[in-house]
Phi, psi and omega in degrees: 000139190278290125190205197258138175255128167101210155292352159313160161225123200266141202218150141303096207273158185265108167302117152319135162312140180278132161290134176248129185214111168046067150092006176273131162264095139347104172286149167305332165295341178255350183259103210289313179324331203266131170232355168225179191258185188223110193219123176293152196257148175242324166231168187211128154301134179344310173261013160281135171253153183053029179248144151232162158329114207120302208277174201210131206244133180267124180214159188286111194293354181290004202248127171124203178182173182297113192243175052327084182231140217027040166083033181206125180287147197217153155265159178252112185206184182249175213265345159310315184284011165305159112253359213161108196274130162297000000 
């Protein structure tokens, strides 16, 4: 993989744990409460600051889109949709 350009980030989403509410377990797709994902950054664009390669990121899951690159799917997304580097 080459990288990410601009303000992008090419980032790996972290599957989240399924939630139990009163005795149902809530799959990570339906559980509408969580609104953002946790995902490892695999590239980081040119004009980004304090992100680097590695770090693992809380980012708004409505933002971005979809890559395909070495037979694995990766998002795409911008260093505005971060909130929150761990």
């Amino acid at each position: 993989m080459k990288g990410a350009l601009g303000y992008y980030l090419v980032i790996d989403k972290i599957k989240e744990e399924e939630v139990k509410t009163s005795g149902l377990f809530i799959p990570e797709s339906q559980n509408k409460e969580v609104r953002y994902g946790r995902a490892k950054v695999m590239s980081v664009g040119d004009e980004v600051k304090n992100v680097s390669v590695g770090d693992i990121v809380r980012y708004d899951k409505h933002a971005g889109h979809g890559i395909e690159l070495d037979s694995h799917l990766y998002s795409v997304i911008r260093i505005g949709d971060v909130i929150y580097i761990e």
